[in-house]
PQR file of N, CA, C, O and H, with PARSE charges and radii, in Angstrom:
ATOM      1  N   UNK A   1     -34.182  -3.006   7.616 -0.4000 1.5000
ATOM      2  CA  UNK A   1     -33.947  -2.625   6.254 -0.0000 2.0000
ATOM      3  C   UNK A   1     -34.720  -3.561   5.331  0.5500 1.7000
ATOM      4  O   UNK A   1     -34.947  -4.726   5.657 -0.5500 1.4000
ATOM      5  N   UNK A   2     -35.108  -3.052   4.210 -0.4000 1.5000
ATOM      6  CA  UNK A   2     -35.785  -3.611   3.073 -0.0000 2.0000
ATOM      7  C   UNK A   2     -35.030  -4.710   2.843  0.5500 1.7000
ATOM      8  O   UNK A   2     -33.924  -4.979   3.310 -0.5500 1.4000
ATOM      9  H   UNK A   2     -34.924  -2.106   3.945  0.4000 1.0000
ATOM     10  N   UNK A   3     -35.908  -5.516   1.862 -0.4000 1.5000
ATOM     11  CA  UNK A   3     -34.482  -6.715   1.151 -0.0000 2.0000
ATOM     12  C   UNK A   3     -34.455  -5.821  -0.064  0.5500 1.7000
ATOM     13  O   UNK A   3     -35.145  -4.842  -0.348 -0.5500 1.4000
ATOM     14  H   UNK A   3     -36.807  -5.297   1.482  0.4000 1.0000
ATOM     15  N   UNK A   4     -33.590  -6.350  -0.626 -0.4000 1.5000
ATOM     16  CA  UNK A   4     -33.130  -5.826  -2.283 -0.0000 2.0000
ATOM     17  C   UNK A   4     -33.770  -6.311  -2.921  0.5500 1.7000
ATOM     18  O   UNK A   4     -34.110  -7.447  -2.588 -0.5500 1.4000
ATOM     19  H   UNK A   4     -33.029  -7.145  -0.395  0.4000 1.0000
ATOM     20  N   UNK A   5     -34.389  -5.649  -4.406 -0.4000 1.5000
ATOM     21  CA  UNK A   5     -35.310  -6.239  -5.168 -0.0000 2.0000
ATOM     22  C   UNK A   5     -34.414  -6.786  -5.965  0.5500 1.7000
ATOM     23  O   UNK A   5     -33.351  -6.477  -5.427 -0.5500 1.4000
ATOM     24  H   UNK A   5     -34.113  -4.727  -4.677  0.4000 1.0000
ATOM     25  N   UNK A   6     -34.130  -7.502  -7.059 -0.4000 1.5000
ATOM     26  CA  UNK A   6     -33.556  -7.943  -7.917 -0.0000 2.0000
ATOM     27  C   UNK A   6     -33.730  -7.193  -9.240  0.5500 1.7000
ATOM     28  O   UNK A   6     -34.685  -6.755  -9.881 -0.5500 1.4000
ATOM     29  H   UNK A   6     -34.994  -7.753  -7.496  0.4000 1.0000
ATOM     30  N   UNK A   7     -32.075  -7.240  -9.408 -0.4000 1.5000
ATOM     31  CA  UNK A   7     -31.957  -6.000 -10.737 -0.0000 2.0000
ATOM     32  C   UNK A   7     -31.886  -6.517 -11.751  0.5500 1.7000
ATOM     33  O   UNK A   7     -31.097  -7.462 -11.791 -0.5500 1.4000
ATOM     34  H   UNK A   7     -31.298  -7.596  -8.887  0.4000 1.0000
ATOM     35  N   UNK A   8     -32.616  -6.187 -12.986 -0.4000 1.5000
ATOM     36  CA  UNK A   8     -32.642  -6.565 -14.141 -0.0000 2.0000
ATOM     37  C   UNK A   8     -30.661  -6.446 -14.632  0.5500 1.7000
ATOM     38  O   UNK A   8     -29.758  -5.716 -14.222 -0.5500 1.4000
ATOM     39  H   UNK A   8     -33.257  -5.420 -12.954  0.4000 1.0000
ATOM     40  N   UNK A   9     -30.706  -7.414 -15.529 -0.4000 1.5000
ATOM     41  CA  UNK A   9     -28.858  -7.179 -15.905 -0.0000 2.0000
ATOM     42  C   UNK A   9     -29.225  -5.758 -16.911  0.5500 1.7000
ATOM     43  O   UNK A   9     -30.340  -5.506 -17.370 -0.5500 1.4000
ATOM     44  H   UNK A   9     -31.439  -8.006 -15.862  0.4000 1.0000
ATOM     45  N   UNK A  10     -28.069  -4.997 -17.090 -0.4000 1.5000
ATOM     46  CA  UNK A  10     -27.912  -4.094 -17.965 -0.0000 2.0000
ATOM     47  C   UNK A  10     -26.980  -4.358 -19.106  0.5500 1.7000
ATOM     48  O   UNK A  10     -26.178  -5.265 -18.882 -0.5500 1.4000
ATOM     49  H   UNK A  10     -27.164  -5.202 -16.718  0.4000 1.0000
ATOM     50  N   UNK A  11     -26.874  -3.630 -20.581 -0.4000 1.5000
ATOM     51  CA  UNK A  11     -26.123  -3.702 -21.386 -0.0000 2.0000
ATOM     52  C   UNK A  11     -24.802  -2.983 -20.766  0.5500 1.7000
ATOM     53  O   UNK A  11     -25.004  -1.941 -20.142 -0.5500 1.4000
ATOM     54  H   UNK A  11     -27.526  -2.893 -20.763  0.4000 1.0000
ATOM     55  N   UNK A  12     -23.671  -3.381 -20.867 -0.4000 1.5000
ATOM     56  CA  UNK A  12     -22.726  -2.005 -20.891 -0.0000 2.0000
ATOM     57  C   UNK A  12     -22.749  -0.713 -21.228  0.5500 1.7000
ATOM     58  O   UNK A  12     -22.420   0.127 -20.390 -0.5500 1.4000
ATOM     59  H   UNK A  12     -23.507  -4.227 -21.374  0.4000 1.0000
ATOM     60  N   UNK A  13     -23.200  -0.287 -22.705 -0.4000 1.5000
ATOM     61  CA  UNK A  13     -23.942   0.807 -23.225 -0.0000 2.0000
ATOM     62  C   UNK A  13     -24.881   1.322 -22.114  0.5500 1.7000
ATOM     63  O   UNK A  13     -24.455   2.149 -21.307 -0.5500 1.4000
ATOM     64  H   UNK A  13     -23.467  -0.969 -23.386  0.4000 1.0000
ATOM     65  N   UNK A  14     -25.806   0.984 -22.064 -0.4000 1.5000
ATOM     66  CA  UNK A  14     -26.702   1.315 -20.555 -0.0000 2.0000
ATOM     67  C   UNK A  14     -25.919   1.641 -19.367  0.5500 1.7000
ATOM     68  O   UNK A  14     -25.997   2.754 -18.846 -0.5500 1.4000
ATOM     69  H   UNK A  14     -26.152   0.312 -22.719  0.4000 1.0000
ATOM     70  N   UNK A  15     -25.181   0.730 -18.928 -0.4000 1.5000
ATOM     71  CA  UNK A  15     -24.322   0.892 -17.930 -0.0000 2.0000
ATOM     72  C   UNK A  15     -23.552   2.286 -17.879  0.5500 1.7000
ATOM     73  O   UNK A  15     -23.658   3.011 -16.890 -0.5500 1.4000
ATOM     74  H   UNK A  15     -25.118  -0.174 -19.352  0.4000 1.0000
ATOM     75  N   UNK A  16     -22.772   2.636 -18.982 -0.4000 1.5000
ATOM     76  CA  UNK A  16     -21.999   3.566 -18.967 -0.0000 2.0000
ATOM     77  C   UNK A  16     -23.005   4.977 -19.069  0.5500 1.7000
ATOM     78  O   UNK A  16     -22.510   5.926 -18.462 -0.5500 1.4000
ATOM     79  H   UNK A  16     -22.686   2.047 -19.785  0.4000 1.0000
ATOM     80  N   UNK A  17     -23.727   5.137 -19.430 -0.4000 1.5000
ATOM     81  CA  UNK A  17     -24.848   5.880 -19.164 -0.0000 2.0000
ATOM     82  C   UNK A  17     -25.621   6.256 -18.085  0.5500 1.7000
ATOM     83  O   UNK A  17     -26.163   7.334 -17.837 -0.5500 1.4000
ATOM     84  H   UNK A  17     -24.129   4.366 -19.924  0.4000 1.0000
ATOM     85  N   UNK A  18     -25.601   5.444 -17.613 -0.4000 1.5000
ATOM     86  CA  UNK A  18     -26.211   5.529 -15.835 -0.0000 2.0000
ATOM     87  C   UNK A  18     -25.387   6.071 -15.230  0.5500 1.7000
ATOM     88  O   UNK A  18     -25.632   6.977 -14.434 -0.5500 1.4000
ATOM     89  H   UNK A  18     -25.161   4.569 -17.814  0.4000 1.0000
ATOM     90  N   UNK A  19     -23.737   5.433 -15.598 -0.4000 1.5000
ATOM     91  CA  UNK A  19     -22.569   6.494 -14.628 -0.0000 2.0000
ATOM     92  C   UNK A  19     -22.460   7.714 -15.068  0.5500 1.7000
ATOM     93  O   UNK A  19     -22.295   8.742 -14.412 -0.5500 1.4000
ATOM     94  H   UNK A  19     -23.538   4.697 -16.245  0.4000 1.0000
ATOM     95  N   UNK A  20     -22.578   7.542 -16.468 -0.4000 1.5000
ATOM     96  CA  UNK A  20     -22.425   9.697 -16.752 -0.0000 2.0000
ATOM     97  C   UNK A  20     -23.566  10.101 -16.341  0.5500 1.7000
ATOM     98  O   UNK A  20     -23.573  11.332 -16.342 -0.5500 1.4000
ATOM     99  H   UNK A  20     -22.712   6.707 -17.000  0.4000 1.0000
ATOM    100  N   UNK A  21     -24.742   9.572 -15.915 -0.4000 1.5000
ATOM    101  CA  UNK A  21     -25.852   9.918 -15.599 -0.0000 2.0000
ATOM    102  C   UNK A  21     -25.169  10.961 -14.127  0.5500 1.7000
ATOM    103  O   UNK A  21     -24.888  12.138 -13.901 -0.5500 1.4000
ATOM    104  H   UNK A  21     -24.736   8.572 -15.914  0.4000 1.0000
ATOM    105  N   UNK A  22     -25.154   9.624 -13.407 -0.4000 1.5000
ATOM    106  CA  UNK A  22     -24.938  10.195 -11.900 -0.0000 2.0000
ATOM    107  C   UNK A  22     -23.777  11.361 -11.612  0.5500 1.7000
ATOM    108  O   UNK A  22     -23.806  12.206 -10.718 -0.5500 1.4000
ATOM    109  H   UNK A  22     -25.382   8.668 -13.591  0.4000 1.0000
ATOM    110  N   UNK A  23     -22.553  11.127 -12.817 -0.4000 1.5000
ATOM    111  CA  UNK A  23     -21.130  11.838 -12.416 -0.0000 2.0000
ATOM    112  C   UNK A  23     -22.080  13.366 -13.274  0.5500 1.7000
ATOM    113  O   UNK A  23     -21.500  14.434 -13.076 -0.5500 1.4000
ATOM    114  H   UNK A  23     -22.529  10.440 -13.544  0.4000 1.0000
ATOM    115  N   UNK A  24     -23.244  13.455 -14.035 -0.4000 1.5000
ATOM    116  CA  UNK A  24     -23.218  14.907 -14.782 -0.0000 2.0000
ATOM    117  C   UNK A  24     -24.545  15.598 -13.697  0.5500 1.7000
ATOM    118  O   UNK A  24     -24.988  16.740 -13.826 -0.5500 1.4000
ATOM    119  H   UNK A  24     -23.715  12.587 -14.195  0.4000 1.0000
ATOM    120  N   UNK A  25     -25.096  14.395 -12.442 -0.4000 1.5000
ATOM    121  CA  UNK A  25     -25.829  15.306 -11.970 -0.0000 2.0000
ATOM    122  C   UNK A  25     -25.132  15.725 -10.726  0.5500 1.7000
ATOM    123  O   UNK A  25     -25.666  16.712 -10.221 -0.5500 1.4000
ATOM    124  H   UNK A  25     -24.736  13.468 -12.338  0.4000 1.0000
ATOM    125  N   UNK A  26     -24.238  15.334 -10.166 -0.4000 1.5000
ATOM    126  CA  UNK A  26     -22.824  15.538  -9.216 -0.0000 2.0000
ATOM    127  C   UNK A  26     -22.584  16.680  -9.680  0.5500 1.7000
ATOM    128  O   UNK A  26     -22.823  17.704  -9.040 -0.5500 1.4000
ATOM    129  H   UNK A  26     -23.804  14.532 -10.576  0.4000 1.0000
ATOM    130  N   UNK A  27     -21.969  16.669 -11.112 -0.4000 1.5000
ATOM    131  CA  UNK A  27     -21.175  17.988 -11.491 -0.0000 2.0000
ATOM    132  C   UNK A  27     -22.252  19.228 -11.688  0.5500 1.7000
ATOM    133  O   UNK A  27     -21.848  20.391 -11.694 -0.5500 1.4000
ATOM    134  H   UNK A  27     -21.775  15.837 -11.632  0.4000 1.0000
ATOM    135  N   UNK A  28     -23.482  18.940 -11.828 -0.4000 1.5000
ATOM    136  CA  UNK A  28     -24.601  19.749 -11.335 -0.0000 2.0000
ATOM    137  C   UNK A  28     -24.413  20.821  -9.969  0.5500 1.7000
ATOM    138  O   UNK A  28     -24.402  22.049  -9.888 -0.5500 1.4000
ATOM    139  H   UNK A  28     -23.810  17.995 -11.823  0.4000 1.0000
ATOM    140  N   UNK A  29     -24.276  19.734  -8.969 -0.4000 1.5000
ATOM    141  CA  UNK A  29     -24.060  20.211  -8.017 -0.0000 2.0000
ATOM    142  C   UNK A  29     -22.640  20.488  -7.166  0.5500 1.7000
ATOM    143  O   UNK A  29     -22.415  20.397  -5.959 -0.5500 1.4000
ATOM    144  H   UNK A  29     -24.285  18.736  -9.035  0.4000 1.0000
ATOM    145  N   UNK A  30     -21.995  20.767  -8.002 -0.4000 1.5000
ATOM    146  CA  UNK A  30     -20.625  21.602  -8.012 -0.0000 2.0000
ATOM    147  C   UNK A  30     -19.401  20.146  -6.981  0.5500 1.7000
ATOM    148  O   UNK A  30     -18.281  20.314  -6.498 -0.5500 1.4000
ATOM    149  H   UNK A  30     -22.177  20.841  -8.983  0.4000 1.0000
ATOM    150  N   UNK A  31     -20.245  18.916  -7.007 -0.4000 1.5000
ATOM    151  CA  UNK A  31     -18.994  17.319  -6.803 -0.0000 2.0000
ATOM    152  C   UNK A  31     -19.176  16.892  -7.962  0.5500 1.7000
ATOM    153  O   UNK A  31     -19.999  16.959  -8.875 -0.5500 1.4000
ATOM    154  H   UNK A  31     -21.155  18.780  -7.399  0.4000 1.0000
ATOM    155  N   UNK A  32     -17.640  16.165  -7.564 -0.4000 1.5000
ATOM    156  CA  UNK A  32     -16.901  15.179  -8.656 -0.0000 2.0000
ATOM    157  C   UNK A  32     -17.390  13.550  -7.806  0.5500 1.7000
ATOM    158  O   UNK A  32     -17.468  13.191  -6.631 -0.5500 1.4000
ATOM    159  H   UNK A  32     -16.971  16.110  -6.822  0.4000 1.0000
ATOM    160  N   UNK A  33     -17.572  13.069  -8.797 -0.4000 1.5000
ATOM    161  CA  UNK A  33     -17.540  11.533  -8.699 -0.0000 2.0000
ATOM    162  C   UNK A  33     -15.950  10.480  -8.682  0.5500 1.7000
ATOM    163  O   UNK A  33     -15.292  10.086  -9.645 -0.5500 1.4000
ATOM    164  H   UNK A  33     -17.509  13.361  -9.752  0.4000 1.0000
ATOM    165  N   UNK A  34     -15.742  10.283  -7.328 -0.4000 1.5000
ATOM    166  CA  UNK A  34     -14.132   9.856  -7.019 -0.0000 2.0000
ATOM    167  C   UNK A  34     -14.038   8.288  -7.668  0.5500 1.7000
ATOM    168  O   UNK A  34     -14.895   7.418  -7.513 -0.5500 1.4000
ATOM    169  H   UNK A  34     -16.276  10.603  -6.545  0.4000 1.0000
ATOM    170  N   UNK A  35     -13.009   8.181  -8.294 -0.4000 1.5000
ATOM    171  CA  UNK A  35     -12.593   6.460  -8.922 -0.0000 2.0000
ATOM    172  C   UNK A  35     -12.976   5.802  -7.638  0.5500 1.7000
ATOM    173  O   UNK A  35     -13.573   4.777  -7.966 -0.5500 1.4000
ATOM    174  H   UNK A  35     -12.313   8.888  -8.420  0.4000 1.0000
ATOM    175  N   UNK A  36     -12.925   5.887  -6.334 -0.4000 1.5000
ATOM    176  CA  UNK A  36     -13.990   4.655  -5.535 -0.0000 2.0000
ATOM    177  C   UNK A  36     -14.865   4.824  -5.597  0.5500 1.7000
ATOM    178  O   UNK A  36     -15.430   3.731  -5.609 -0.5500 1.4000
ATOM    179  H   UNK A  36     -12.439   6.720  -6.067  0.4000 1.0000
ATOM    180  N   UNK A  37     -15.882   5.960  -5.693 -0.4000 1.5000
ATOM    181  CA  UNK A  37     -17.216   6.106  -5.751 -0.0000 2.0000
ATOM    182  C   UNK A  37     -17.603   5.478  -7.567  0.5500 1.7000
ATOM    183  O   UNK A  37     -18.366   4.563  -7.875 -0.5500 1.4000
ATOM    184  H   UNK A  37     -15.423   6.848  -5.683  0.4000 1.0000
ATOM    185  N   UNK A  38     -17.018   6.090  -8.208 -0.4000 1.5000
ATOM    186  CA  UNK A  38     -17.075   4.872  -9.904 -0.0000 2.0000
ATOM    187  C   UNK A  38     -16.783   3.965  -9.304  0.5500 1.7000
ATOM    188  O   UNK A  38     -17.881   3.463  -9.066 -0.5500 1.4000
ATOM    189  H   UNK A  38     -16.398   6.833  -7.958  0.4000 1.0000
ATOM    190  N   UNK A  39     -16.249   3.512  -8.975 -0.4000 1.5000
ATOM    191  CA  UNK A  39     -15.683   2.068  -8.581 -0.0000 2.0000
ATOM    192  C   UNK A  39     -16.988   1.088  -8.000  0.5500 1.7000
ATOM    193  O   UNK A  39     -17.685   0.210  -8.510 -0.5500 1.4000
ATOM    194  H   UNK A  39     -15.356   3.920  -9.168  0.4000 1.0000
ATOM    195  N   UNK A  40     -16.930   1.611  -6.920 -0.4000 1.5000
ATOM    196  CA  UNK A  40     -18.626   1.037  -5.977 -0.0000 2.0000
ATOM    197  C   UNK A  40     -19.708   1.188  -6.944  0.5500 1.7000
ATOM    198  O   UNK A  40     -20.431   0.191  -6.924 -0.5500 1.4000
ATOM    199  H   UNK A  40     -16.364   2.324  -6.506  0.4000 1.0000
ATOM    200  N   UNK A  41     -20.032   1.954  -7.670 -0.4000 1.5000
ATOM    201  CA  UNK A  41     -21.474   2.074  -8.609 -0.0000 2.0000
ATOM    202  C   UNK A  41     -21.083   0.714  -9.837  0.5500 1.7000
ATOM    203  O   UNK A  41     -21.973  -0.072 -10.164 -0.5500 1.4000
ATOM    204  H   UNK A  41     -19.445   2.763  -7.686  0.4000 1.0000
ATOM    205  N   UNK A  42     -20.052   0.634 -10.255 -0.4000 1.5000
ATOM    206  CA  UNK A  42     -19.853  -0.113 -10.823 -0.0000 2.0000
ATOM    207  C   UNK A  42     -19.637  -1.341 -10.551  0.5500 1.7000
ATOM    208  O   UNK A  42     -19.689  -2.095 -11.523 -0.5500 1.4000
ATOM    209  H   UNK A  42     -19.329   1.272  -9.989  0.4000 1.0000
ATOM    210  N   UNK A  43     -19.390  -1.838  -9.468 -0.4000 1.5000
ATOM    211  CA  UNK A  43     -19.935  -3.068  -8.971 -0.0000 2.0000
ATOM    212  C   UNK A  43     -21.459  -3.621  -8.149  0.5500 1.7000
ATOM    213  O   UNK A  43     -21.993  -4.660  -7.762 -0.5500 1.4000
ATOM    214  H   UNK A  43     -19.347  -1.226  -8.678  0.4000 1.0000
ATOM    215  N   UNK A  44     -21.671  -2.285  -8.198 -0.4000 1.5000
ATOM    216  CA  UNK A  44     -23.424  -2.235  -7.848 -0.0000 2.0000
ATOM    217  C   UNK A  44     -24.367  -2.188  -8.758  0.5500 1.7000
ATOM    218  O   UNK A  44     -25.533  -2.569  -8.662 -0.5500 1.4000
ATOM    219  H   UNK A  44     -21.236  -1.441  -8.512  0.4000 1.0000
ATOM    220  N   UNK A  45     -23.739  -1.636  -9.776 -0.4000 1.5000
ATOM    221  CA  UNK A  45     -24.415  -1.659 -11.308 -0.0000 2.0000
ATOM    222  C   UNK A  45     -24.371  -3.458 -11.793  0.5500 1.7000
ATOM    223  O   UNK A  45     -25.283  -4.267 -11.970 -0.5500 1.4000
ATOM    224  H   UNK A  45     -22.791  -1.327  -9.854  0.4000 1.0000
ATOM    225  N   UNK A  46     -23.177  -3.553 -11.872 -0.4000 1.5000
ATOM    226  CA  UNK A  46     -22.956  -4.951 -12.298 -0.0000 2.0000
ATOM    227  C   UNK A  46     -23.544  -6.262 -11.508  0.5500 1.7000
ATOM    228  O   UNK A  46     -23.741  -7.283 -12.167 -0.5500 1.4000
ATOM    229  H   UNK A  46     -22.436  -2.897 -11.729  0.4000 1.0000
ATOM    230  N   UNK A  47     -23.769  -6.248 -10.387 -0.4000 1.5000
ATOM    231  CA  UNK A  47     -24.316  -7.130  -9.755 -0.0000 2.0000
ATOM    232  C   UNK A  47     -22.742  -7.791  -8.626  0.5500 1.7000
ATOM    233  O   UNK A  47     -22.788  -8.685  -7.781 -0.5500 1.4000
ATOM    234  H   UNK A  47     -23.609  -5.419  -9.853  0.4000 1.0000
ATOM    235  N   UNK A  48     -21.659  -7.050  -8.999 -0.4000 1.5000
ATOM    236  CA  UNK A  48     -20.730  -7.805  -8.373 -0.0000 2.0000
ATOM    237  C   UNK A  48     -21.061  -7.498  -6.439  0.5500 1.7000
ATOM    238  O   UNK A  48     -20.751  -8.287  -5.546 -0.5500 1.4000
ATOM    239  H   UNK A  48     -21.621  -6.324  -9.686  0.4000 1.0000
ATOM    240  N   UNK A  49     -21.681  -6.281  -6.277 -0.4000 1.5000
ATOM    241  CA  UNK A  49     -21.804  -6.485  -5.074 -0.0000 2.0000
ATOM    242  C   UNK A  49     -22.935  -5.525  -4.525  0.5500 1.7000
ATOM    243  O   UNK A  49     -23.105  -4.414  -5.027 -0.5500 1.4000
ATOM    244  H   UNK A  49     -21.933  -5.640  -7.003  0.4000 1.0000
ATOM    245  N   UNK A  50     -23.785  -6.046  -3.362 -0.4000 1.5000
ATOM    246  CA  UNK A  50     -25.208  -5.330  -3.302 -0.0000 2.0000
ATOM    247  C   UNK A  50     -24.877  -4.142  -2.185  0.5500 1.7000
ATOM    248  O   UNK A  50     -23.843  -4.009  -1.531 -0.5500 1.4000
ATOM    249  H   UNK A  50     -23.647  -6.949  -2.954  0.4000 1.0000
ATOM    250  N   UNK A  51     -25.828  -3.491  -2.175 -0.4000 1.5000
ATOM    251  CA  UNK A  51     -25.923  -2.618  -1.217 -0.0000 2.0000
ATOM    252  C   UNK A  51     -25.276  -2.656   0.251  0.5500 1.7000
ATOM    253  O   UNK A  51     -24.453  -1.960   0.846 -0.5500 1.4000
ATOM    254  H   UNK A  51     -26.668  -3.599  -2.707  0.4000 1.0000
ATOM    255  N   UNK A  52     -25.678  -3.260   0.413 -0.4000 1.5000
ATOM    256  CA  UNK A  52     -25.296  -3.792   2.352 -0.0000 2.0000
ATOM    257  C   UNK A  52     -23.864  -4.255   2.336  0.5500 1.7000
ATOM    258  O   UNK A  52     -23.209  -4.156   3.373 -0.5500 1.4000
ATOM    259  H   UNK A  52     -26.346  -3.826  -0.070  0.4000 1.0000
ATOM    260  N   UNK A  53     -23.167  -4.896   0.928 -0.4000 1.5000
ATOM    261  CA  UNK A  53     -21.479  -5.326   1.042 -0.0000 2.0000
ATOM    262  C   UNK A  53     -21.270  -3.626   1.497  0.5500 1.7000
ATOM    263  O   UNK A  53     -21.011  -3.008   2.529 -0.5500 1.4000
ATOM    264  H   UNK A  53     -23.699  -4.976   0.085  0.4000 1.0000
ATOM    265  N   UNK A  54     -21.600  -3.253  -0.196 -0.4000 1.5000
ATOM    266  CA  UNK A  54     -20.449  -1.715  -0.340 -0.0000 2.0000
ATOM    267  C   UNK A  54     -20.420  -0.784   0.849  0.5500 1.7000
ATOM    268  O   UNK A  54     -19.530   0.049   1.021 -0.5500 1.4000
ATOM    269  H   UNK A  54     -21.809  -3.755  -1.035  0.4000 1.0000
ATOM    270  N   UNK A  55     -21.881  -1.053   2.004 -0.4000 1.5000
ATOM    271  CA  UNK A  55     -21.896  -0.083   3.011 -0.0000 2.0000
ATOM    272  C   UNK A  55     -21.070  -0.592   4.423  0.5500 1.7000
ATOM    273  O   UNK A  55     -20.674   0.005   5.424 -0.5500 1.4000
ATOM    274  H   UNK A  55     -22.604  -1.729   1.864  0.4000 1.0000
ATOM    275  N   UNK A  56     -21.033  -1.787   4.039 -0.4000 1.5000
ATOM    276  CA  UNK A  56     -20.603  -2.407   5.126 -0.0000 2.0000
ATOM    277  C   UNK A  56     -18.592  -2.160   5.080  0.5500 1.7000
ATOM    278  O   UNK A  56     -17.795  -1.804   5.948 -0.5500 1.4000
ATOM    279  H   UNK A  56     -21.355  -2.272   3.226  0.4000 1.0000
ATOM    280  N   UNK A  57     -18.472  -2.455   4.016 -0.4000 1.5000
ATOM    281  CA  UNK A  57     -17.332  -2.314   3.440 -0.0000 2.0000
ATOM    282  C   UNK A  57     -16.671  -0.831   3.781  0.5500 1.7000
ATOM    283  O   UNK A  57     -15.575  -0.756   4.338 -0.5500 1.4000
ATOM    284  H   UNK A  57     -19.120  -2.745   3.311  0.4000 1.0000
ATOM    285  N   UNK A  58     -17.569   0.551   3.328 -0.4000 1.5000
ATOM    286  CA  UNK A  58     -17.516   2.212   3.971 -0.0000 2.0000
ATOM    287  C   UNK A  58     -17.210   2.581   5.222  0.5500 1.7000
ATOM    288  O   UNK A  58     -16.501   3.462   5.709 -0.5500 1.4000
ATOM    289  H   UNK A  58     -18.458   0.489   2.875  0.4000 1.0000
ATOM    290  N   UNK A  59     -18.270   1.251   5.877 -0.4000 1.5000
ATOM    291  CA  UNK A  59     -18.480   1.719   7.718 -0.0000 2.0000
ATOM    292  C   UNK A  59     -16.807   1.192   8.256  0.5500 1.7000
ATOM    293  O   UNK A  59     -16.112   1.884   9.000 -0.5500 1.4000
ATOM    294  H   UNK A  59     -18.846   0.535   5.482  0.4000 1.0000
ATOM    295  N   UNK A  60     -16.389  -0.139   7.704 -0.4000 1.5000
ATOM    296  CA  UNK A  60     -15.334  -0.491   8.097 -0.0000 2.0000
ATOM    297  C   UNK A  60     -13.935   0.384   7.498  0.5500 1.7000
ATOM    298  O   UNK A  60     -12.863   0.381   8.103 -0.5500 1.4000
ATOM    299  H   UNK A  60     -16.954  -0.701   7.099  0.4000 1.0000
ATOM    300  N   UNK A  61     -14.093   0.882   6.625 -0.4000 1.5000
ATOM    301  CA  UNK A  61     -13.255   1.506   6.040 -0.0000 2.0000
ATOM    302  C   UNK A  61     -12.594   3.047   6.608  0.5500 1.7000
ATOM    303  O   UNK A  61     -11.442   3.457   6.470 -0.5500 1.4000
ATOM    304  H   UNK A  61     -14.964   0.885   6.134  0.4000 1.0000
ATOM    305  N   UNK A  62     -13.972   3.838   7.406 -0.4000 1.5000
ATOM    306  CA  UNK A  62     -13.870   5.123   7.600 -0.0000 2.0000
ATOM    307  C   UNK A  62     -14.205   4.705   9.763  0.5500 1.7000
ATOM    308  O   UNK A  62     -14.040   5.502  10.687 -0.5500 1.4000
ATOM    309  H   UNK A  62     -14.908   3.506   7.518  0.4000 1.0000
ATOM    310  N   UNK A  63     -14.472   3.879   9.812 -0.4000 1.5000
ATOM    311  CA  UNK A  63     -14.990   3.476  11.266 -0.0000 2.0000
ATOM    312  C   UNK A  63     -13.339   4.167  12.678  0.5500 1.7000
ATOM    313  O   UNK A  63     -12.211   3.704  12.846 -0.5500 1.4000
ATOM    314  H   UNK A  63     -14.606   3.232   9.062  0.4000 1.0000
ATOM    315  N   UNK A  64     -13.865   5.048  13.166 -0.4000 1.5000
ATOM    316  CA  UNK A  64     -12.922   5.558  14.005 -0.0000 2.0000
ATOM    317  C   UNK A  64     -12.492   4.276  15.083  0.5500 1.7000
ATOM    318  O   UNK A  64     -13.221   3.531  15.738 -0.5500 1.4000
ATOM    319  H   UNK A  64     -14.782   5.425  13.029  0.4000 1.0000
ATOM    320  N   UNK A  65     -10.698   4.361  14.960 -0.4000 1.5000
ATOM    321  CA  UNK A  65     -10.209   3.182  16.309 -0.0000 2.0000
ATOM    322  C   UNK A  65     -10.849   3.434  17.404  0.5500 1.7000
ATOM    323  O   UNK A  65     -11.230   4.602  17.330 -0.5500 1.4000
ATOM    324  H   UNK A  65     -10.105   4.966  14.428  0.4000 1.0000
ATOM    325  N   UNK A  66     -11.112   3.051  18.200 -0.4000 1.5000
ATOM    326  CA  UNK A  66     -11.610   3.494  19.724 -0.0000 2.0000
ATOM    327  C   UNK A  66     -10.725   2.624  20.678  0.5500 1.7000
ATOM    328  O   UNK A  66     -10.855   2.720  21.898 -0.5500 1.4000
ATOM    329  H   UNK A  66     -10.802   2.102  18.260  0.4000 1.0000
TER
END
């Protein structure tokens, strides 16, 4: 995998824009954007956590017992 480039910080204003961005092209395509999925963009937006946490975090989350 790539490394992560480093994200410029955003305004909040900006911020909240990027999420109606993503939740109005979802509702485009007939999904809703779930409060964890806001949730995760918004700490990916913010810098609180990168790519590889939030996926790592999914795999463990949904990962079948064996």
């Amino acid at each position: 995998m790539k490394p992560q480039a480093q994200r410029k910080p955003v305004s909040s204003e900006q911020h909240k824009k990027m999420i109606r961005s993503v939740a109005g092209t979802m509702a485009i395509e007939g999904l809703t954007l779930s409060e964890a999925s806001r949730h995760n963009l918004d700490r990916y937006a913010s810098g609180q956590a990168n790519l590889q946490q939030i996926m790592a975090e999914l795999k463990a989350k949904y990962q079948r017992a064996e």
